[in-house]
N, C-alpha and C positions, 0 to 999 in steps of 0.2 A: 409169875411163872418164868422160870427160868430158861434159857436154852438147852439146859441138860434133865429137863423134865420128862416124864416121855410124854406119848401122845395123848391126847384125850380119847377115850373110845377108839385105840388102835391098838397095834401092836409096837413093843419095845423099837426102836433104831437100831438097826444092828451098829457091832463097832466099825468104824470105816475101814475099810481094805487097805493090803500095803500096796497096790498100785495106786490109791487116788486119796488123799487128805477128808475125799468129802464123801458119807454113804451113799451108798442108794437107797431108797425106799425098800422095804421088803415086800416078800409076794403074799398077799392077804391069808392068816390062817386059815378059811375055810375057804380058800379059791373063790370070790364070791367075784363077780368081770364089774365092766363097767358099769351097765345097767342095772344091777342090786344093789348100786354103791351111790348114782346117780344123788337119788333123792338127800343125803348126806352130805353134798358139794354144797360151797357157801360161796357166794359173789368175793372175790379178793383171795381162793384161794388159787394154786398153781398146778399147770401141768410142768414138769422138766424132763427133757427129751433126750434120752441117747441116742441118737442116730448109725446108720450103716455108712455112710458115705464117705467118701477122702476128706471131706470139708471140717465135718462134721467131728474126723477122728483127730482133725490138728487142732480142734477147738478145745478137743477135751485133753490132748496132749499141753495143750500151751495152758490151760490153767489148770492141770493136777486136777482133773474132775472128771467125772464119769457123765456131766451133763454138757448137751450142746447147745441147748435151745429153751425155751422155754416164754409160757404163753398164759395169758390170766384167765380164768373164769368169772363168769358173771352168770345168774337168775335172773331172766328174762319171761315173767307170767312163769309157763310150765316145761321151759326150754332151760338150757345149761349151754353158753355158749363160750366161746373162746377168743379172747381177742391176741393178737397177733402181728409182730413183722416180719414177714420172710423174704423169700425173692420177688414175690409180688406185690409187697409194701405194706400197708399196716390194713389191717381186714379182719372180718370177725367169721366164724365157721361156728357151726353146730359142734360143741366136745363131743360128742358122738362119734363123728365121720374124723378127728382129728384122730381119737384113739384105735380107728379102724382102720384107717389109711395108712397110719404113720409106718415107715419100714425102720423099726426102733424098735426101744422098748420107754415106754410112757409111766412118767414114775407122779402119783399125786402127794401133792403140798397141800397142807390145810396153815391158813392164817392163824395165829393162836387167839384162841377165845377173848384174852383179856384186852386184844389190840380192836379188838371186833365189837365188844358188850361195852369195853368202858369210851367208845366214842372218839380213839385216835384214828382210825379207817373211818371216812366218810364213805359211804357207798355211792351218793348223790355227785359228791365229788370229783372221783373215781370216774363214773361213768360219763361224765360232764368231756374229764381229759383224753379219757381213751378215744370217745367219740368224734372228738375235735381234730384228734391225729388218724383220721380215717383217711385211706386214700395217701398216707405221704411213703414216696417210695424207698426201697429196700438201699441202706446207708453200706455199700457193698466197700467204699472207701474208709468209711468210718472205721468196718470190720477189723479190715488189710491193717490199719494206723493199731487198734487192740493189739493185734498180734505183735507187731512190730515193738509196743510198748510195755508189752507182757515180757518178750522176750529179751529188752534192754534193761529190764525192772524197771521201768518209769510209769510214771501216770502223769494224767491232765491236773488242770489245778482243782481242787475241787468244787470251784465254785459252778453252779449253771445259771446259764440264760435262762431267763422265763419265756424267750420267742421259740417257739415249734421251730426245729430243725428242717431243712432241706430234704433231710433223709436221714431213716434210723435203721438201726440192726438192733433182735430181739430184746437182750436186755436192756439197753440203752432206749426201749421203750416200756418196756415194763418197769421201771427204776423210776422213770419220770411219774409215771402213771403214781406210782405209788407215795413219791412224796406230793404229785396235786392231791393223791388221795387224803393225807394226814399232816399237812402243813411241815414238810421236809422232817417230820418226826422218822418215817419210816424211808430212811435213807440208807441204804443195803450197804451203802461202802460211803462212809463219812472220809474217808481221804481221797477220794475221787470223784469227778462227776460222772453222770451219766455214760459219756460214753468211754467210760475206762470201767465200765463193771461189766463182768460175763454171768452166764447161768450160774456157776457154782458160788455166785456171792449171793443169791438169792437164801441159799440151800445155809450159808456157815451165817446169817445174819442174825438169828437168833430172834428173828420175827416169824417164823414156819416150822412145822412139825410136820416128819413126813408120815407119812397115811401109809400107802401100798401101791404096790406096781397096780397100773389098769392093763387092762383087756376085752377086748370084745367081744359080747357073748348075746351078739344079735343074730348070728350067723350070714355073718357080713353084709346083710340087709341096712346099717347103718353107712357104710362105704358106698350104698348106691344112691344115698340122698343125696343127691347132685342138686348146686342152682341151675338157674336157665343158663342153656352154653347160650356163647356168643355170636351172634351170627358170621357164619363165615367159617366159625370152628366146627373140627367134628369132635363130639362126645364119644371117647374113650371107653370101652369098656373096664373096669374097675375090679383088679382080683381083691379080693377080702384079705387082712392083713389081720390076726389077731394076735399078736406083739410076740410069738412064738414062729409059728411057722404060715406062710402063703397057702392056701387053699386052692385045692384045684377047683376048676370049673363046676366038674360034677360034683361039687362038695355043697354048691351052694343054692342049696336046695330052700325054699322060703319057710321061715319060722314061724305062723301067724301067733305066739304068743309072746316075739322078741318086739321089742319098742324101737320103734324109729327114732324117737324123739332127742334133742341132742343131751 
């Protein structure tokens, strides 16, 4: 399968917009959120993230992309989790509370079938490496050096270390993940290493097909599955975020038929 194939059991890609080289996912034909879509996520596929924020809009400024961020999933028993590096370094969250929280809009990537069935994605793998980089914290110089290299056109040499960095920022830990995954087969940007690849090389690699925008339709009941806070901190109360507009308080009324689960 090719990169200009469409999806499998999706809908078409639209054609990329004249503000960004790279699409967005589109909004699912029958509106169907998160949780109707849940059971359909495969470990090694993608969340990618447009964000609100100043950070967030010079990320997608600086590489011609609509995306800033972006996070892997994984099948966990009857969980769908998300692993992740952000400001608070590499960590894993329930995908549930990530597409609930997020103040963006949350676009799903599906791995293509033949990278998956014919045995290039290890999953064992995969999970071996993400796990390993738990706890390393957020590569905020790393980032700043991206930008700087985006915008001189340079990159790093291509080649990487096998020793876990000091610190990583998001793709430059999903990029990793994925050649431990497939023995440097799935390497999103073959003239760069790791940490000269952003979100949007995820998206033009022609290892993923986009699925549909998420959203959440727990009735922000996924946003309150909080871990245990930390002693010392206080817990937050948490408005509900479902990738359109913030809910008010009295909106968020308990759904006993909407799933927690991530």
């Amino acid at each position: 399968m090719s990169a200009a194939d469409p999806p499998v059991n999706g809908p078409t890609p639209p054609k990329a917009s004249k503000r960004w080289k790279v699409h967005r996912a589109p909004a699912h034909p029958e509106q169907k959120t998160y949780q109707d879509l849940r059971e359909q996520i495969r470990t090694g596929d993608l969340l990618l993230f447009r964000g609100n924020r100043l950070l967030s809009n010079a990320i997608e400024r600086l590489s011609d992309s609509p995306y800033s961020h972006v996070a892997i999933l994984a099948r966990w028993q009857s969980r769908v989790i998300a692993f992740q590096a952000d400001e608070g370094g590499v960590a894993i969250l329930p995908a549930s509370k990530m597409v609930c929280r997020y103040q963006g809009k949350v676009d799903w990537w599906s791995l293509k079938p033949h990278l998956r069935e014919g045995g290039v994605f290890k999953e064992d793998d995969f999970l071996n490496a993400a796990l390993t980089m738990l706890g390393v914290k957020y590569g905020y110089l790393n980032l700043l050096a991206l930008g700087l290299r985006i915008l001189l056109g340079r990159t790093l040499n291509p080649k990487d270390a096998h020793a876990t960095p000091d610190s990583l920022f998001c793709s430059q830990f999903v990029s990793r993940c994925f050649r431990a995954a497939s023995g440097d087969v799935l390497d999103v940007n073959l003239k760069a290493n790791d940490a000269s690849t952003s979100p949007s090389d995820f998206a033009t690699s022609g290892f993923f097909e986009s699925r549909c925008a998420l959203y959440d339709g727990s009735n922000g009941q996924a946003c309150q599955e909080m871990l245990e806070t930390p002693p010392g901190k206080v817990k937050k109360d948490v408005v509900p975020w479902d990738g359109k507009t913030r809910r008010r308080r009295a909106d968020r009324s308990a759904d006993p038929k909407s799933g927690l689960r991530g």
